[in-house]
N, C-alpha and C positions, 0 to 999 in steps of 0.2 A: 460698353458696360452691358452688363448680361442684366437680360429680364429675373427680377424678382420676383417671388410666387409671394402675392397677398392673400388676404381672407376674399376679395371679390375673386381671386382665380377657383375658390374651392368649391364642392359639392354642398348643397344649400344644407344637407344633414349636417356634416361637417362644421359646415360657419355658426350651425345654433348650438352645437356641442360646444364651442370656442368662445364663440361670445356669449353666452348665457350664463345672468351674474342672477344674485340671490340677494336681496337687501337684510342689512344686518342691520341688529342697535343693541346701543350700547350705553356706555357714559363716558362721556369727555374728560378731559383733566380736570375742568373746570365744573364735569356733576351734570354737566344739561346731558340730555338727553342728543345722544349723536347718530346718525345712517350712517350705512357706510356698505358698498356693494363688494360683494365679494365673487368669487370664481368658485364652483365646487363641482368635484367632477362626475358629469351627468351620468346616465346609463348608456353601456358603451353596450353596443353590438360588432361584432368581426367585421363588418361592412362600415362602421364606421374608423374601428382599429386600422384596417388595412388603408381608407383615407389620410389619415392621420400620420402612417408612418409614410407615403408618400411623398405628400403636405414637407414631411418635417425634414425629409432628403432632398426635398429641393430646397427647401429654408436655408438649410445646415449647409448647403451648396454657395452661397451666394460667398465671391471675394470679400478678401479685406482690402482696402484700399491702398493701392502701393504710395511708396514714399515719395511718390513726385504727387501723385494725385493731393496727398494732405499737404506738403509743400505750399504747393500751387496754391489750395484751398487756406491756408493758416496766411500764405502770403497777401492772398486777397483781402483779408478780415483787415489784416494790418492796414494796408490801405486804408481802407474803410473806417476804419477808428481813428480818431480826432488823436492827436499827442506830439510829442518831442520823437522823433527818432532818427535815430544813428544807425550809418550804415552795419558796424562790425554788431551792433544790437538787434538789428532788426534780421541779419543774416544768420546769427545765434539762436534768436527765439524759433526762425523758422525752422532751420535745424533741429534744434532741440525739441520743440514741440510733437514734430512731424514724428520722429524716432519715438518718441514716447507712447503716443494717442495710435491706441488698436481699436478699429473701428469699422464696421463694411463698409464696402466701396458707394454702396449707396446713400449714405452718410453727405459724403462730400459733395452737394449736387447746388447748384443756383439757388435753391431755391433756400436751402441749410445756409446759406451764406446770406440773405436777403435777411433772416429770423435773427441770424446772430448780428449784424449788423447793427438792424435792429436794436436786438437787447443792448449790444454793448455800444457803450459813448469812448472810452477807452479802450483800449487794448487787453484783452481780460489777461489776469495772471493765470496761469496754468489749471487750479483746483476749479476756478471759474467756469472754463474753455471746456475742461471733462463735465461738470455738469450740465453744461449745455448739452454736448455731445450727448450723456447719457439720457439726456431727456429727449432729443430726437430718434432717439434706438431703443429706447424704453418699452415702447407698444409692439416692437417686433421681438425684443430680447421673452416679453410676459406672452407671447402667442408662441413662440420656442418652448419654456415652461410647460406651456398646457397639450401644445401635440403631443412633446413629450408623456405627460402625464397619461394622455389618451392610448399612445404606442404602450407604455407600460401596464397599464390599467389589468388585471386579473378581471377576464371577463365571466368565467365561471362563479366566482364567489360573490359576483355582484349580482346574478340571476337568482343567488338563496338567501340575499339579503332584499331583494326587493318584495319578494311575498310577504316577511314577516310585517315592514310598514301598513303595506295595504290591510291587513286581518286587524291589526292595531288602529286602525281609522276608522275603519267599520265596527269594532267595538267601540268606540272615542264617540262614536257617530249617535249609534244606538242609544247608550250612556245618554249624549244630551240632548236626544229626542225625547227619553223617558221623564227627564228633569222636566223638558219642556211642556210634557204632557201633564206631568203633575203640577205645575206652577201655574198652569191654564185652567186645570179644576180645581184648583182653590182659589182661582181670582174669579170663577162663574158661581161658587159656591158663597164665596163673599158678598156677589153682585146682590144675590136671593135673597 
C-alpha cells in the first residue's frame, strides 16, 4: 500500500490554512442558541497556493481499493458479526458489497475493521456499511475540499479585499473609543 500524504506530512503554513476553523452561532431547531465551527478560506499567498496543489496531487493520488482488497475486508466484518449465515449468502453479500463500495485503499486497513466490528453487532445492511465507510473517509474526502479550495482560490482579489477590512476596523475602532470616551465623562461628571 502506498504511503498516504496527511496534514502531519505538510508545510506548518499549509496545515494552519487547512485546519483553521472559525466558530459560528446560530439557532438550533429547537431556538437555543447553537456553535458550530466552520472552515473559511484564509488568505492565500502563491507559496501557500503552490503547497496546496502539491498536497492535493498526492491526495488525489492515493488508490482505491481493488476488489479483493474489500473482499477480504467486507468478508472479515462478516466474520466478526454475530448472525445466521449461509454459505450462497455470505458469498453474495461479499460479492456484492465489494462491487459496489468505492473507497481508497486506505479505508480497508485492521484497524477500519476493529471500529466497525465494533459498531456493528450484526451484519450491517449495505446503507449501514457506506455510512460507516463514509465516516472513516470523511476527514480526508473535507481536507480534498479545502486544498482544493486553496489551489483555486483568486489570489489577486483577495489582496484588494483585505485592505478594505482593515480601514473598516480601524474606523469600528476609533467609533468605540470615542463612545467610550464620552461615557467615561459623563460618569466623572456624574461622580462631582
Amino acid at each position: 500500500m502506498k504511503k498516504l500524504a496527511t496534514v502531519r506530512d505538510f508545510p506548518a503554513t499549509l496545515v494552519a490554512a487547512v485546519k483553521g476553523r472559525t466558530k459560528t452561532t446560530g439557532l438550533s431547531r429547537d431556538g437555543e442558541l447553537a456553535y458550530s465551527n466552520t472552515w473559511k478560506l484564509p488568505v492565500i499567498t502563491e507559496e501557500i497556493q503552490a503547497q496546496a496543489s502539491i498536497a492535493l496531487a498526492q491526495m488525489e493520488d492515493t488508490p482505491d481499493a481493488t476488489d479483493s482488497d474489500k473482499a477480504k475486508w467486507v468478508g472479515s466484518l462478516m466474520t466478526l458479526c454475530t448472525g445466521r449465515k449461509e454459505v450462497g449468502d455470505v458469498k453474495a453479500k461479499i460479492v456484492g458489497y465489494s462491487a459496489m463500495i468505492e473507497y481508497p485503499e486506505f479505508v480497508f486497513t485492521k484497524s477500519s475493521l476493529a471500529r466497525a466490528a465494533t459498531k456493528f453487532t450484526w451484519f450491517p445492511a449495505y446503507a449501514e456499511l457506506v455510512e460507516f465507510l463514509d465516516s472513516e473517509v470523511s476527514e480526508y474526502r473535507t481536507l480534498i475540499r479545502r486544498l482544493t479550495s486553496i489551489v483555486d482560490a483568486d489570489i489577486k482579489s483577495q489582496d484588494s479585499n483585505i485592505q478594505e477590512p482593515v480601514a473598516e476596523r480601524r474606523d469600528h475602532a476609533s467609533k468605540v473609543m470615542a463612545n467610550l470616551r464620552k461615557a467615561m465623562g459623563r460618569a466623572e461628571n456624574a461622580d462631582k
